[in-house]
LUMMAR-339603 format. One line per field, with one value per residue: y, z, x of N, C-alpha, C in turn; residue in one letter. Coordinates in pm, whole numbers, plus 50000, padded with zeros to 5 digits. Layout:
N
n.c2	[Y, ...] .
n.c3	[Z, ...] .
n.c1	[X, ...] .
ca.c2	[Y, ...] .
ca.c3	[Z, ...] .
ca.c1	[X, ...] .
c.c2	[Y, ...] .
c.c3	[Z, ...] .
c.c1	[X, ...] .
vexmi	[A, ...] .
REM end
This chain:
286
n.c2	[49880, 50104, 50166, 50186, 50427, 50572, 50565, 50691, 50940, 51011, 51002, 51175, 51425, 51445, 51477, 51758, 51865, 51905, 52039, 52276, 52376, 52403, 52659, 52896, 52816, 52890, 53154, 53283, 53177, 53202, 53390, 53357, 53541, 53529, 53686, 53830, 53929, 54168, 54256, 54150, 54369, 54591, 54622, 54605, 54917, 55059, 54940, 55128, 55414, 55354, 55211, 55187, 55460, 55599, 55923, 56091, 56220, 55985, 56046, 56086, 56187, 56206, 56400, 56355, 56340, 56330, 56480, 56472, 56574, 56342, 56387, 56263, 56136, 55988, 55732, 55695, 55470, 55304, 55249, 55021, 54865, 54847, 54703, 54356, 54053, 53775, 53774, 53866, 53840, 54063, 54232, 54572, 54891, 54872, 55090, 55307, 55519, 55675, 55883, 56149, 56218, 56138, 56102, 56152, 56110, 56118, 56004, 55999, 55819, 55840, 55599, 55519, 55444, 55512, 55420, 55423, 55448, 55433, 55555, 55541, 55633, 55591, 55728, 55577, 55733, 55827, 55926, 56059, 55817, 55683, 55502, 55447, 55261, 55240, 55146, 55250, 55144, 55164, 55055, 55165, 55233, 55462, 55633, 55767, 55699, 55838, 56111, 56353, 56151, 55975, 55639, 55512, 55244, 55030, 54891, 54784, 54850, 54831, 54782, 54698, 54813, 54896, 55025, 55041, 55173, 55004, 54796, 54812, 55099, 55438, 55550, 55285, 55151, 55276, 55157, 54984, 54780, 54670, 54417, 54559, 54701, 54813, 54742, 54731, 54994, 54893, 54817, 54740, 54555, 54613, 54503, 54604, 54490, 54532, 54454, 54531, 54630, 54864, 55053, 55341, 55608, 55907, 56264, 56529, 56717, 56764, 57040, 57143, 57244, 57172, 56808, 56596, 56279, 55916, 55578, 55209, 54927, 54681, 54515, 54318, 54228, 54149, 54133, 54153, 54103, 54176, 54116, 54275, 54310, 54313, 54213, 54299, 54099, 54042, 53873, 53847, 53907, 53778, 53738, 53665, 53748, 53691, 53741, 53729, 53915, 54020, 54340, 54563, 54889, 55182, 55522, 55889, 56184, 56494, 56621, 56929, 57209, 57403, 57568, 57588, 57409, 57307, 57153, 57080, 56823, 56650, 56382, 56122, 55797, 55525, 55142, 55038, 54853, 54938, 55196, 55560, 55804, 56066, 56226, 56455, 56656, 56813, 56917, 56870, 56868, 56770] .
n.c3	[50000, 50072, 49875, 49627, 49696, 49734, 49450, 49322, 49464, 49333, 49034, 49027, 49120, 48904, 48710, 48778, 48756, 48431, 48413, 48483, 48433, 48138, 48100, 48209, 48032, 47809, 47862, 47838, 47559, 47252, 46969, 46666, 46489, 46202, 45881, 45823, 46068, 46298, 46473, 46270, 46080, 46240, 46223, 45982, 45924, 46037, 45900, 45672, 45722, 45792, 45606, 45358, 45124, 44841, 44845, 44626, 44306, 44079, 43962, 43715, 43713, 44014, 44251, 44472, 44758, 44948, 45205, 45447, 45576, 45691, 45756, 45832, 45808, 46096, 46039, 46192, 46351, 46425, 46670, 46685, 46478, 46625, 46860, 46938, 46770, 46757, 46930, 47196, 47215, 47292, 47438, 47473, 47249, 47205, 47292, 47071, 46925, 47007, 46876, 46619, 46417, 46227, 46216, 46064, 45983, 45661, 45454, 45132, 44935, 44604, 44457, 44221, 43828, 43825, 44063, 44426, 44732, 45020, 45334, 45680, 46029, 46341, 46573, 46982, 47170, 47390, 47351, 47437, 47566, 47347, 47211, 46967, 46756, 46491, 46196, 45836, 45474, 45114, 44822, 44516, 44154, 43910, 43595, 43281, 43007, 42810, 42583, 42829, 43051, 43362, 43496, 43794, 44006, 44324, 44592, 44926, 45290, 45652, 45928, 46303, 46622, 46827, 47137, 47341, 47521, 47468, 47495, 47752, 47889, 48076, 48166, 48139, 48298, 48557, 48497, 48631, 48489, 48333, 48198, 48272, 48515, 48825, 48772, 48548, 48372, 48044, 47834, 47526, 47274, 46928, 46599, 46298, 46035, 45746, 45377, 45053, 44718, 44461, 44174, 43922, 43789, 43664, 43593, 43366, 43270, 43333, 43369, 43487, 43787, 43880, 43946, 43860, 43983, 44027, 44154, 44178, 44407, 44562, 44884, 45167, 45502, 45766, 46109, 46389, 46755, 47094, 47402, 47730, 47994, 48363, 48565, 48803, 49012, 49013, 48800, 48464, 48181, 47856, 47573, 47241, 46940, 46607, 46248, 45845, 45571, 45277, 45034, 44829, 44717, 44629, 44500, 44477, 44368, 44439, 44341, 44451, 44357, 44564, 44502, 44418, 44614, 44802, 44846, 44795, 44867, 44835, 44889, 44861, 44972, 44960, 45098, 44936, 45117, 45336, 45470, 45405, 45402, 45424, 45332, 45372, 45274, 45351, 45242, 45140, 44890, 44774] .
n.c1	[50083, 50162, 50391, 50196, 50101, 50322, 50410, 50151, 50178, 50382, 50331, 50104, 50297, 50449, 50230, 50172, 50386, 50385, 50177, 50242, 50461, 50512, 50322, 50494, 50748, 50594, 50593, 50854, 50928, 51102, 50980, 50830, 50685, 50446, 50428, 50241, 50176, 50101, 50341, 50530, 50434, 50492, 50756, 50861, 50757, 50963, 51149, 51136, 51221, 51513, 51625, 51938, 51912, 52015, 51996, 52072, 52144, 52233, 52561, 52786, 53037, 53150, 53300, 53614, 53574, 53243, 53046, 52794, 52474, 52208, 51853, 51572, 51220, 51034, 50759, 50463, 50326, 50058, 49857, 49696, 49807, 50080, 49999, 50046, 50049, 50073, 50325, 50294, 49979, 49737, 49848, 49953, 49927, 50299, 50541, 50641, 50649, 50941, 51073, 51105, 51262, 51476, 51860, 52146, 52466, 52678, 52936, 53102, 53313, 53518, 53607, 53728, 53652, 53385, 53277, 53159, 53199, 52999, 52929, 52801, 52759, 52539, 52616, 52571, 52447, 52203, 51873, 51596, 51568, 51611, 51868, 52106, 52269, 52398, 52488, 52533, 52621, 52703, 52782, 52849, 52767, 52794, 52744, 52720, 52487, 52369, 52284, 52086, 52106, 52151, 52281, 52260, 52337, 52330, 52466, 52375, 52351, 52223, 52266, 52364, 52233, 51971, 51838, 51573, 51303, 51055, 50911, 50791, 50748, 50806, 50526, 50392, 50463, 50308, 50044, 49798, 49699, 49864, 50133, 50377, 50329, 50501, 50721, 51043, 51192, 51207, 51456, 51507, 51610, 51655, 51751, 51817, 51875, 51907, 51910, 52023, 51914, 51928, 51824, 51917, 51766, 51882, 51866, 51973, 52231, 52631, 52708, 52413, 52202, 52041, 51920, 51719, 51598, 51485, 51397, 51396, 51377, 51506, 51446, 51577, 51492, 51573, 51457, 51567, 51456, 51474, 51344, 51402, 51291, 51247, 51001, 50781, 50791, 51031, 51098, 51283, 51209, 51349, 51278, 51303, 51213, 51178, 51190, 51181, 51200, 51084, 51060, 50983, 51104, 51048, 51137, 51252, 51376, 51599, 51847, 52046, 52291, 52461, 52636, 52997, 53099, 52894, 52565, 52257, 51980, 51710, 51456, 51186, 51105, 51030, 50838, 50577, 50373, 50399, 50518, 50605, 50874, 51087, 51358, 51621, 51950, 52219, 52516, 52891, 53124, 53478] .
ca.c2	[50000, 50243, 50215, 50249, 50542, 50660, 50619, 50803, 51104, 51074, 51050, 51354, 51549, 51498, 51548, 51903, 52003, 51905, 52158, 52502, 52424, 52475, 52800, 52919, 52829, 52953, 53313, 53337, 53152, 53307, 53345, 53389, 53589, 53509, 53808, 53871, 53964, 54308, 54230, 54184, 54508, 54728, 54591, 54672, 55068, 55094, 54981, 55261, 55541, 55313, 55139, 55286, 55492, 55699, 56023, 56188, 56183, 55959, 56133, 56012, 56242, 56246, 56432, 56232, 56347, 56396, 56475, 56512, 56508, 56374, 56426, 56133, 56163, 55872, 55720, 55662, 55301, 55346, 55158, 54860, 54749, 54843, 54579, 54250, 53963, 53656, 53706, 53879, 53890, 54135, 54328, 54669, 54904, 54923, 55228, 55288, 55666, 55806, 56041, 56242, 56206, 56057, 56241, 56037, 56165, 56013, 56054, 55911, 55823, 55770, 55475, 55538, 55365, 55521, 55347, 55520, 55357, 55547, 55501, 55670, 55591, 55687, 55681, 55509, 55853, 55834, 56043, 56035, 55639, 55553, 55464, 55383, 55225, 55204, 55165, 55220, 55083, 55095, 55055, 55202, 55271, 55584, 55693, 55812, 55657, 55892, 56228, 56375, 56067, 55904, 55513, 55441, 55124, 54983, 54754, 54867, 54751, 54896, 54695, 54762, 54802, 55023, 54975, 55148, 55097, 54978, 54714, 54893, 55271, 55488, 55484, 55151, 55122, 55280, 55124, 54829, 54674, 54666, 54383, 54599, 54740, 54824, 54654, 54822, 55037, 54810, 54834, 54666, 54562, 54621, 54494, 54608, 54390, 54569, 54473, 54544, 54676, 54948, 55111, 55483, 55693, 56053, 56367, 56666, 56798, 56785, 57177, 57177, 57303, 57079, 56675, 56493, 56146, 55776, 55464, 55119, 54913, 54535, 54513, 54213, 54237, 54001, 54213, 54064, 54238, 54084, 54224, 54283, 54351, 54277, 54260, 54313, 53982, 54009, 53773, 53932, 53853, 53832, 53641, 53722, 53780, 53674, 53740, 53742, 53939, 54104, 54445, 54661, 55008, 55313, 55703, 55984, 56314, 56571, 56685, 57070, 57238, 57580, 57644, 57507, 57266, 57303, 57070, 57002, 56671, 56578, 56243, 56046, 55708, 55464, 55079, 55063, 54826, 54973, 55336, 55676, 55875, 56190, 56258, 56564, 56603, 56899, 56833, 56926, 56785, 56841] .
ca.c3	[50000, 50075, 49740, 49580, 49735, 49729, 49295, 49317, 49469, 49191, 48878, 49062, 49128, 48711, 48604, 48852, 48664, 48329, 48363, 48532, 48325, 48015, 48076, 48261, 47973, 47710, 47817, 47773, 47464, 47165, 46900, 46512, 46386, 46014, 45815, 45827, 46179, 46392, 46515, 46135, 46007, 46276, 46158, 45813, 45922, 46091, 45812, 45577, 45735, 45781, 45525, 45304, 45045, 44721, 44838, 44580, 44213, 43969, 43924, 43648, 43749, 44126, 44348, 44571, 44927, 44942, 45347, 45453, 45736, 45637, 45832, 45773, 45921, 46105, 46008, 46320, 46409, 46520, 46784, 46648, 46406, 46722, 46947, 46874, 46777, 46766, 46992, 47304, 47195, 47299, 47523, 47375, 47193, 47229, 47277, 46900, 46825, 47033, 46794, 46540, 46292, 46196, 46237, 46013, 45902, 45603, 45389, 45023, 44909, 44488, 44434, 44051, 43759, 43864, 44199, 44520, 44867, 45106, 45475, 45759, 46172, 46458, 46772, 47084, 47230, 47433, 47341, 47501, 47579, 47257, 47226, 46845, 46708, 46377, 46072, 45667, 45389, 44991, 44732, 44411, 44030, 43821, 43477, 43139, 42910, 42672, 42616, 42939, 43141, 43385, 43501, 43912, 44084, 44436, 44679, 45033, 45423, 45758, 46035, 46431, 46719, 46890, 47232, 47355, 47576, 47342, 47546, 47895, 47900, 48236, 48182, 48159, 48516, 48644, 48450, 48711, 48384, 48266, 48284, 48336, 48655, 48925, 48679, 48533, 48237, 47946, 47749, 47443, 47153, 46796, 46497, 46167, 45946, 45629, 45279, 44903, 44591, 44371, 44043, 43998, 43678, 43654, 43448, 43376, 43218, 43437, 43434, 43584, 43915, 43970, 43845, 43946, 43968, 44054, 44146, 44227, 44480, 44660, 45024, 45238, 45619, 45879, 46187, 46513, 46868, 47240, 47516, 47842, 48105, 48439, 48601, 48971, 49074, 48966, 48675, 48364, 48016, 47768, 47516, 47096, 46810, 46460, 46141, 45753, 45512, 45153, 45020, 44709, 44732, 44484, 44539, 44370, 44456, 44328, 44417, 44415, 44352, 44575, 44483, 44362, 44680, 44897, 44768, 44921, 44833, 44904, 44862, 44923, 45001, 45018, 45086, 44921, 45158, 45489, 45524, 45329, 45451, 45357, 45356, 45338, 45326, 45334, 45258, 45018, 44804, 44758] .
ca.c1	[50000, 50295, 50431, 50100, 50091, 50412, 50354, 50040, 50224, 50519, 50270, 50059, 50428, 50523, 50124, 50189, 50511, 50350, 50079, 50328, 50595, 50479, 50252, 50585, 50823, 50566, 50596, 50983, 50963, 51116, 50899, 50827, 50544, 50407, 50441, 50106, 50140, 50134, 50533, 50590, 50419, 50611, 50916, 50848, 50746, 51047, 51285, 51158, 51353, 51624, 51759, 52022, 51909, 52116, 51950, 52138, 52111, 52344, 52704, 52919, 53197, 53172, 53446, 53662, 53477, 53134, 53041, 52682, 52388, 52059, 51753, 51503, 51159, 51013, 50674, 50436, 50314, 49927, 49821, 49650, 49943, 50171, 49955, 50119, 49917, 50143, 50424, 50219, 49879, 49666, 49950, 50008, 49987, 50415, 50593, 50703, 50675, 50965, 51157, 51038, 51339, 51637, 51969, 52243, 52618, 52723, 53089, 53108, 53461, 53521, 53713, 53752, 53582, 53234, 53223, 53176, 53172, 52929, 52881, 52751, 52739, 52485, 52671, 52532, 52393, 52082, 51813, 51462, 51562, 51693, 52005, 52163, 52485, 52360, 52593, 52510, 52696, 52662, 52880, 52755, 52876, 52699, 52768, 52576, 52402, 52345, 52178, 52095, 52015, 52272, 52229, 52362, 52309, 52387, 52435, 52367, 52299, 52183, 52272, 52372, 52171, 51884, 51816, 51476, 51159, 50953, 50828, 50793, 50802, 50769, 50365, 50312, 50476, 50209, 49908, 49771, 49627, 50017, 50196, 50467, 50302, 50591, 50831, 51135, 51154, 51241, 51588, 51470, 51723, 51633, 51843, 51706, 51925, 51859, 52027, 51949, 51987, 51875, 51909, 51817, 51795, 51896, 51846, 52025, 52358, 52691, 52663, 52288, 52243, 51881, 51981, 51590, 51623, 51361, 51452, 51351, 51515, 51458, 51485, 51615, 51454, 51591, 51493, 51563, 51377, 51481, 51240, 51480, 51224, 51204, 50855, 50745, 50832, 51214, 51129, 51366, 51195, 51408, 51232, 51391, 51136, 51261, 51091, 51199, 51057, 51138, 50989, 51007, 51104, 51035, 51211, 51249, 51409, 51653, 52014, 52041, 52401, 52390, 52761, 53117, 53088, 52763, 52461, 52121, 51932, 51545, 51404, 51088, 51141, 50882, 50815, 50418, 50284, 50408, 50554, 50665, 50952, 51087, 51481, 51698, 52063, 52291, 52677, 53014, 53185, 53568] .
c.c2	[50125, 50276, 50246, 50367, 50665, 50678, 50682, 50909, 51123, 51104, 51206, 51447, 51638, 51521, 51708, 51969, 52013, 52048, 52243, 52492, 52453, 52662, 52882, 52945, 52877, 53120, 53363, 53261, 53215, 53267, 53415, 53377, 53540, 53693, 53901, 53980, 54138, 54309, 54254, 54339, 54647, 54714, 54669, 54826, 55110, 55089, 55084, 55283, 55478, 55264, 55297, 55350, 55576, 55850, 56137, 56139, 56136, 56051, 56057, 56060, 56284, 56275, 56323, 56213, 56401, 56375, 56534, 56511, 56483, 56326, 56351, 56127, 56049, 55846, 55652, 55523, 55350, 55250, 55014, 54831, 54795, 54746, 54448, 54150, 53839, 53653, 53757, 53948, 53913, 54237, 54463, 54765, 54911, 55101, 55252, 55455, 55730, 55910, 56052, 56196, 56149, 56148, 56099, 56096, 56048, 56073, 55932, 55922, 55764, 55701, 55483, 55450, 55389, 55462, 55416, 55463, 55497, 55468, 55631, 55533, 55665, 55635, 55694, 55671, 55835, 55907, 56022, 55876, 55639, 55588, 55367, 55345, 55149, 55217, 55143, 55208, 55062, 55116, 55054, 55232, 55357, 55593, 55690, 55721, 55662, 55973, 56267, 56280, 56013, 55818, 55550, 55324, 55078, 54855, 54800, 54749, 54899, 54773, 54756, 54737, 54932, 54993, 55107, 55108, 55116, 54878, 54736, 55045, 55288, 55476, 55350, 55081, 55155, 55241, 54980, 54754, 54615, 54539, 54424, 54666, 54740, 54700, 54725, 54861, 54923, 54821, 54735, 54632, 54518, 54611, 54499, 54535, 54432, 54557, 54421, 54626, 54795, 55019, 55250, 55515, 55855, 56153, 56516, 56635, 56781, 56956, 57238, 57182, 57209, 56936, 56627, 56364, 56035, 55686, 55361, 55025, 54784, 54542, 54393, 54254, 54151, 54127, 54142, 54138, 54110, 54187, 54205, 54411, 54296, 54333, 54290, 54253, 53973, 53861, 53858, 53812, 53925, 53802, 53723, 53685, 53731, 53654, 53789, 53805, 54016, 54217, 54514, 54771, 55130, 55410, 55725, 56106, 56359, 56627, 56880, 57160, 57399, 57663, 57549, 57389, 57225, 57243, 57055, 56887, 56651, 56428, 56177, 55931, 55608, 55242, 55034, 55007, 54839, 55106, 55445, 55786, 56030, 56258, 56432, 56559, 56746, 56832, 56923, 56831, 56831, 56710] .
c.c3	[50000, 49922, 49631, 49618, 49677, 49497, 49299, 49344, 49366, 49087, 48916, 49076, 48939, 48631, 48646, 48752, 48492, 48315, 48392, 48433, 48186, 47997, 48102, 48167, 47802, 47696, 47816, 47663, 47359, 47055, 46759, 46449, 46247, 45980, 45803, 45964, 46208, 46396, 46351, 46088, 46066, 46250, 46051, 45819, 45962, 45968, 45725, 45596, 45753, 45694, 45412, 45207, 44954, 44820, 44816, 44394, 44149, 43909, 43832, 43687, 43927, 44205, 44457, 44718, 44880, 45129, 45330, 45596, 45662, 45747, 45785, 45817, 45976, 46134, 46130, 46313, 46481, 46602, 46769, 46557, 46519, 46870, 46875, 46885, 46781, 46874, 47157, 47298, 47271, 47460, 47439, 47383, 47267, 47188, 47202, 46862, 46939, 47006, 46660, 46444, 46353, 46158, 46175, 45910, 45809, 45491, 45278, 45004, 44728, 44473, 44311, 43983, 43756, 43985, 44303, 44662, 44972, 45241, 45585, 45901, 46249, 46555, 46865, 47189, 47314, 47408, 47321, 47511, 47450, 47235, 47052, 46818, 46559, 46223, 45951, 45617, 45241, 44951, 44590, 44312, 43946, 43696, 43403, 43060, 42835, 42708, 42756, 43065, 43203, 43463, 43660, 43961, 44200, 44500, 44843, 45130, 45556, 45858, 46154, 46534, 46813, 46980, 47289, 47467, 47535, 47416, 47674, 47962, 48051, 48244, 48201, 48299, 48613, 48570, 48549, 48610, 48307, 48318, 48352, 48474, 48729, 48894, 48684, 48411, 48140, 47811, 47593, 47345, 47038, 46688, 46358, 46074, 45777, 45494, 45154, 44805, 44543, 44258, 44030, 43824, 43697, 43561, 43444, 43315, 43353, 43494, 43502, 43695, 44018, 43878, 43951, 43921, 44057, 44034, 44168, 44293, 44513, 44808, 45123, 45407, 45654, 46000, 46255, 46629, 46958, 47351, 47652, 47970, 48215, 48555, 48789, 49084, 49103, 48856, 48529, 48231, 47898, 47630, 47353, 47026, 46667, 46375, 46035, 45660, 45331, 45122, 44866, 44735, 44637, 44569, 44438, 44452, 44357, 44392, 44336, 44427, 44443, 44575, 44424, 44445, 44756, 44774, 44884, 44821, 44938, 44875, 44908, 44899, 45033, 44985, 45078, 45014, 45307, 45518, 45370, 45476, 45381, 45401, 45296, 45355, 45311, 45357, 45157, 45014, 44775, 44695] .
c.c1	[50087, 50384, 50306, 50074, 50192, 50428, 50269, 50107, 50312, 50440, 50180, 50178, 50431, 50427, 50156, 50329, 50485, 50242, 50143, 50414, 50591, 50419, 50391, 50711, 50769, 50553, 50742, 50973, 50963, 50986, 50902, 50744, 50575, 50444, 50313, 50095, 50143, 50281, 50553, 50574, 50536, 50699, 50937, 50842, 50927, 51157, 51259, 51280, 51506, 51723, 51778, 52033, 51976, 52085, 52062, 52093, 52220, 52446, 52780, 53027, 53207, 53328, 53465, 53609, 53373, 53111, 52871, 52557, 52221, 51956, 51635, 51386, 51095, 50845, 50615, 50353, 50150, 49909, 49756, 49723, 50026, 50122, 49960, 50001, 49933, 50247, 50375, 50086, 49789, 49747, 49948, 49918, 50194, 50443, 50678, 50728, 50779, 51044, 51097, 51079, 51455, 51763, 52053, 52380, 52633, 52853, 53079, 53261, 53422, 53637, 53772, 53675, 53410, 53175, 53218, 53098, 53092, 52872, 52821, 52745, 52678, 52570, 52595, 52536, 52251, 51957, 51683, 51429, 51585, 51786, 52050, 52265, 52465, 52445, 52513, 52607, 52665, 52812, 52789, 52810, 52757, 52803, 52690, 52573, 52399, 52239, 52220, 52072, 52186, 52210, 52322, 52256, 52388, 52402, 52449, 52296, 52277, 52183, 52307, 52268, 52101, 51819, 51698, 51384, 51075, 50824, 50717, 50815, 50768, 50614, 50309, 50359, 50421, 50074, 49896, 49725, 49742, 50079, 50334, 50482, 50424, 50725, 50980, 51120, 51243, 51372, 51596, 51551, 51612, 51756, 51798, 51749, 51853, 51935, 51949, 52032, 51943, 51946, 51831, 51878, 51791, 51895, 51886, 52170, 52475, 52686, 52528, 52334, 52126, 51893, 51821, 51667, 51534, 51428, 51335, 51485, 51452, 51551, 51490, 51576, 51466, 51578, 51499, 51579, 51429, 51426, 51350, 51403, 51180, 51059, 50861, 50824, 50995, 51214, 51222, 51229, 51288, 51415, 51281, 51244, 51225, 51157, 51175, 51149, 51160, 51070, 51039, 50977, 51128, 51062, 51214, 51312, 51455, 51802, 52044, 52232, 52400, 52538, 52904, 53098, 52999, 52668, 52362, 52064, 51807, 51522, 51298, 51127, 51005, 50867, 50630, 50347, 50349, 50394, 50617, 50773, 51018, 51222, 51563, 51855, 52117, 52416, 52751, 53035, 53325, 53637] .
vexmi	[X, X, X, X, X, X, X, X, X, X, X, X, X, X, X, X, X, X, X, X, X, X, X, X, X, X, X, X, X, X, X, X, X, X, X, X, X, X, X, X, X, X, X, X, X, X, X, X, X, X, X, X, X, X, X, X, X, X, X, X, X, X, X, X, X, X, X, X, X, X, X, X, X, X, X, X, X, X, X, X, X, X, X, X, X, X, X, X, X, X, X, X, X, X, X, X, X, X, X, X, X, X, X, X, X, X, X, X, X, X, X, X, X, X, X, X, X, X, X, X, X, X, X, X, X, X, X, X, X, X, X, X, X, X, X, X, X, X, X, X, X, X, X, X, X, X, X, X, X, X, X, X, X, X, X, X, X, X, X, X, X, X, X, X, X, X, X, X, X, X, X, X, X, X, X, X, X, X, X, X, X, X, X, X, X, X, X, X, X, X, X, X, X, X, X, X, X, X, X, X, X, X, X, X, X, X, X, X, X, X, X, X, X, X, X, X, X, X, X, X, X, X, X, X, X, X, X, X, X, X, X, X, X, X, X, X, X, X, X, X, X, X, X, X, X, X, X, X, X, X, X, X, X, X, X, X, X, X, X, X, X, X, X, X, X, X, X, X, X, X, X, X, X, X, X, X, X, X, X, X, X, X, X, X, X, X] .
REM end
């Protein structure tokens, strides 16, 4: 009778850890929205302003430095595509809108042959909780055609890291309906993993002073999000998101000459089934 017993309490112990341990290890588990999802779409808004666009027009004869700052603006996330629907559904909306624009130095170098390596770095600055260390990267070759038209094409990336509270802002530490309630604010990592191509046509004379120019581009999205928030309890979640996705992206703008070496540069930027952005750049050229 004592070992009948004493089995009864073991199969009741391992039915008892069968039912906690799962609910328990299904809310740190990482996870991987469809594309369809909420998590996916904000992804997708977000790479607009990010990935690495020309915003300049096709140069066949570009100078050896080009230096610049462009000003990017960032497209807002409404509240029901910013409430997730696969990886903590019906939590949310996240805290997605908090800067305005995009601040991004970037320095072209010409290699010769029509090629011209162009990068740019945000440095890991804080500013209203976010925190960037975001690097761009193309490598691109322009020249004419014929007539007034000039042909460039790229190859470009946006990668790094943007750490925010996205998940857990200061409000939601005081919402009792939160699970972040009397939590901690949330240090969230974002990796936009952005890489593609594009080809752009341009128009104008080397002596014009206004060169327009439209592209089309394909866009590679691997983003990858890790939530780093600890709740009430002192539980930490730190559960990773991963989602794949591709996109097609159309621009257009115009590169403006306002002297021997000063240039300004507009650009709209746009992936059709997410976001529009809207870039500026001021820079020289020497």
């Amino acid at each position: 009778m004592r070992r009948a017993d004493g089995q009864t309490g073991g199969w009741a112990a391992c039915l008892l850890c069968l039912l906690v341990a799962p609910a328990g290890l299904s809310a740190q588990a990482d996870c991987f929205p469809s594309q369809d999802s909420n998590e996916a779409k904000t992804f997708a808004i977000f790479s607009v302003p990010l990935a690495y666009s020309p915003l300049a027009a096709p140069d066949p004869a570009p100078r050896k430095w080009r230096l610049g700052l462009e000003v990017s603006s960032l497209p807002n996330v409404d509240d029901e595509t910013a409430t997730p629907t696969e990886c903590r559904p019906g939590k949310g909306p996240e805290n997605t809108d908090l800067l305005p624009a995009l601040f991004r130095p970037r320095v072209a170098v010409r290699l010769g042959g029509g090629v011209l390596l162009d990068a740019s770095w945000i440095p890991p600055v804080r500013i209203n909780g976010v925190k960037s260390n975001l690097f761009g990267l193309a490598l691109g070759w322009s020249g004419a055609i014929g007539g007034n038209f000039t042909l460039g094409a790229r190859a470009h990336g946006t990668f790094g890291e943007v750490n925010a509270p996205i998940t857990c802002s200061e409000d939601a530490l005081q919402d009792p309906t939160s699970e972040c309630f009397e939590g901690t604010v949330s240090d969230d990592s974002y990796k936009p993993n952005i890489f593609g191509a594009d080809v752009r046509l341009g128009l104008g004379k080397a002596e014009s002073k206004v060169h327009p120019y439209a592209g089309l581009g394909y866009n590679r999205l691997q983003p990858r999000f890790q939530v780093n928030f600890t709740n009430s309890a002192g539980d930490l979640d730190d559960r990773k998101v991963t989602v794949d996705m591709n996109r097609l992206a159309v621009f257009g703008g115009l590169s403006w000459k306002l002297g021997q070496s000063l240039g300004l540069a507009g650009e709209v930027y746009s992936t059709p089934s997410d976001a529009v952005t809207v870039r500026i750049a001021f820079g020289g050229s020497f």
